[in-house]
N, C-alpha and C positions, 0 to 999 in steps of 0.2 A: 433427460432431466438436467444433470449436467450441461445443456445446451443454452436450455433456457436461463438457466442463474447466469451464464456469459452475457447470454443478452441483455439481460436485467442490469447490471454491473455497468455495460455501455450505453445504455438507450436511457436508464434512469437514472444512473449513477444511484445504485444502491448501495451504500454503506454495510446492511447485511450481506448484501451477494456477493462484497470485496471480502468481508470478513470472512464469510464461507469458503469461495475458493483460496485464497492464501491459507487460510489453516485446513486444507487439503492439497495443500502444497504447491499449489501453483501461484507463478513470478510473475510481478506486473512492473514496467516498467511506467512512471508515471514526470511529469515536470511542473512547474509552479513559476509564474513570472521566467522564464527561461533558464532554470536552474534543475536538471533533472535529476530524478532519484529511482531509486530501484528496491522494490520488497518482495523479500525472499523469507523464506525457513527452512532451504536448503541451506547447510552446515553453521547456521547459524549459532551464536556463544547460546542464546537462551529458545527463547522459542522461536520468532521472527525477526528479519533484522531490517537494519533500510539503508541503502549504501548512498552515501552522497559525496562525490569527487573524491572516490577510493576507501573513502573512510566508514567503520561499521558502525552501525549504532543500533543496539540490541537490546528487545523487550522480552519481559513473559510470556508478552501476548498480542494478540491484534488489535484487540481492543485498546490496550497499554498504549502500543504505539500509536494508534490514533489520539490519546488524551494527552500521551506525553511527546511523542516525539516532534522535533520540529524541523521546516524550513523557511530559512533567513529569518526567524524568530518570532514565527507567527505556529502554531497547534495545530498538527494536520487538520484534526478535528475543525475547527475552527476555520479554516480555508478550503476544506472538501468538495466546495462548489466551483470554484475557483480553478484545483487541480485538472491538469491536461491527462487520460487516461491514454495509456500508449498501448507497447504489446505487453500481450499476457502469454506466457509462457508455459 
């Protein structure tokens, strides 16, 4: 099962399957116009966080971060199709 949400996440870029596996813990490493970032909920201040060039930036949620967080000042959300998916951890 677990196998196929991987797939999904890569082949469709599903927005649930990212959502699923990061709030089961597991790290994606991901970039946007050449700027990489990294999400984790490993030790994270709140529930998941998202490192960009060292710096943490921490939400309630996964969802959170997708509507709030951002890079170079554009809504993950927002740019989703856009994002480079790297490794998952």
């Amino acid at each position: 099962m677990h196998d196929l949400i991987v797939d999904e996440l890569y082949d469709k870029k599903s927005i649930a399957a990212f959502i699923w596996l990061i709030s089961q813990g597991r790290e994606l490493e991901m970039s946007y116009e050449g700027q990489s970032f990294f999400i984790t909920s490993d030790g994270s201040k709140d529930n998941v966080s998202m490192w960009i060039d060292k710096k943490e930036y921490s939400f309630t949620s996964v969802e959170d971060m997708l509507q709030l967080g951002e890079i170079m000042g554009r809504k993950l959300i927002d740019i989703w199709n856009d994002i480079k998916l790297g490794t998952l951890f």
